[in-house]
N, C-alpha and C positions, 0 to 999 in steps of 0.2 A: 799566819796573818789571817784577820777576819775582816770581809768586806763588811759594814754592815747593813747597808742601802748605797741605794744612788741620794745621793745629798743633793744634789742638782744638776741641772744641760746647762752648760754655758751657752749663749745667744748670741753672738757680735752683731748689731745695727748700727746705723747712721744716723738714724733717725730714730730717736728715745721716746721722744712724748708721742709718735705715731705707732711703734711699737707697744706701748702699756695703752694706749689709745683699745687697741683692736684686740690685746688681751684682756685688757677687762673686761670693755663691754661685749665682743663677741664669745669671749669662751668663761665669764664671770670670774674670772681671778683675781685676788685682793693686792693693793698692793702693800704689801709688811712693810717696807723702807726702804731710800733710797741711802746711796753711799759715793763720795768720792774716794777711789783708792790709789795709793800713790801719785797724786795729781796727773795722773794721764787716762782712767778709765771712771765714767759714770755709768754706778750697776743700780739696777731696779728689782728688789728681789719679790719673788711671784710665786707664795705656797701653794702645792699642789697635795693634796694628800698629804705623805709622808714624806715628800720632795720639794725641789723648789727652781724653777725656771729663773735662770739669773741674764737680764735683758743687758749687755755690756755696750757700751758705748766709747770709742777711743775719744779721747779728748786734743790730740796731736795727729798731726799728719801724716807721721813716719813713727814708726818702731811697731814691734811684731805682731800687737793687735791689729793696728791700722793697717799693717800691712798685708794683715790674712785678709780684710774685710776687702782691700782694694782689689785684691787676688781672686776674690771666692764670691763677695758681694757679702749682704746680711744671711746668717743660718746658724747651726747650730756648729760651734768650734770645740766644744771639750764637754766629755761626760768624768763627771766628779762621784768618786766614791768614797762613802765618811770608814774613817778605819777608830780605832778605839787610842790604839800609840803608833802614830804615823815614826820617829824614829826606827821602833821593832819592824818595822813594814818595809821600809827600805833598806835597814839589814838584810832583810829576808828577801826582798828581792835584787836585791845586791849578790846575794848568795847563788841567785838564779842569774847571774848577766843580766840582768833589768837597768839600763841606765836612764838616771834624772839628765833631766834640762835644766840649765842654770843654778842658782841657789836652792837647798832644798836641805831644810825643812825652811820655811820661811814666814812670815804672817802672809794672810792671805783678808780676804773681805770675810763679812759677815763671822769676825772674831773667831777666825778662823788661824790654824797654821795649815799649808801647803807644800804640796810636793806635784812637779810634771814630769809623765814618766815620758821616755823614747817615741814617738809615735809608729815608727815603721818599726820598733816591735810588738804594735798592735793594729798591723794591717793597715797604717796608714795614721789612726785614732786618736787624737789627743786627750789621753785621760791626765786627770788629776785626781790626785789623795790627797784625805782632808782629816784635821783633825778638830772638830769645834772645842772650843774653848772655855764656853760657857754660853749663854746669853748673850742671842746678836745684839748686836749694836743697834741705835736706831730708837 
């Protein structure tokens, strides 16, 4: 398996347009486009370089977004790494004891498929694998 960048931080906020507020104009980030995903999260995607800050917002009061964010407050919840064939990827880490969270491989945002790996077998760290798909949406 090849990681091949970081594709993006995951963000969880409360507050969307005060969030893309304070990343544009204070640190100049553009904003590429926004997205409803599965009717419960608005993402605002934020290229950086070769990466991209994804500002997530739960759209519901209850379920596991909302509920890291009511836990934790706004920060950064999951670092995303793009892999080339995310199936080969979880073979492979299947092959290592690497266990996914929930469905996986799955569509993800930004024309995306996804995978969440274990986090307490990364110290705690909610990563996600990412496989783009083509040209985001948007």
């Amino acid at each position: 398996m090849r990681l091949s960048r970081v594709n993006h931080v995951g963000v969880l906020v409360s507050d969307l347009d005060g969030a893309l507020q304070g990343f544009r104009e204070h640190l100049g980030l553009p904003l590429e486009h926004t997205e409803r995903y599965g009717g419960e999260l608005d993402i605002a995607f934020l290229p950086c370089g070769d990466t991209q800050v994804e500002l997530i917002r739960p759209l519901k009061e209850t379920g596991d977004n909302a509920d890291w964010l009511a836990r934790n407050g706004p920060g950064i919840q999951h670092v995303a790494f793009e892999v080339d064939d995310l199936e080969a990827a979880l073979e492979e880490l299947a092959g290592r004891g690497v266990r996914v969270l929930g469905d996986a491989p799955r569509p993800g945002a930004g024309n995306t498929i996804i995978a969440f790996l274990e986090p307490e077998q990364f110290g705690g760290i909610l990563v996600e694998l990412c496989e783009p798909l083509g040209e985001a949406a948007g």
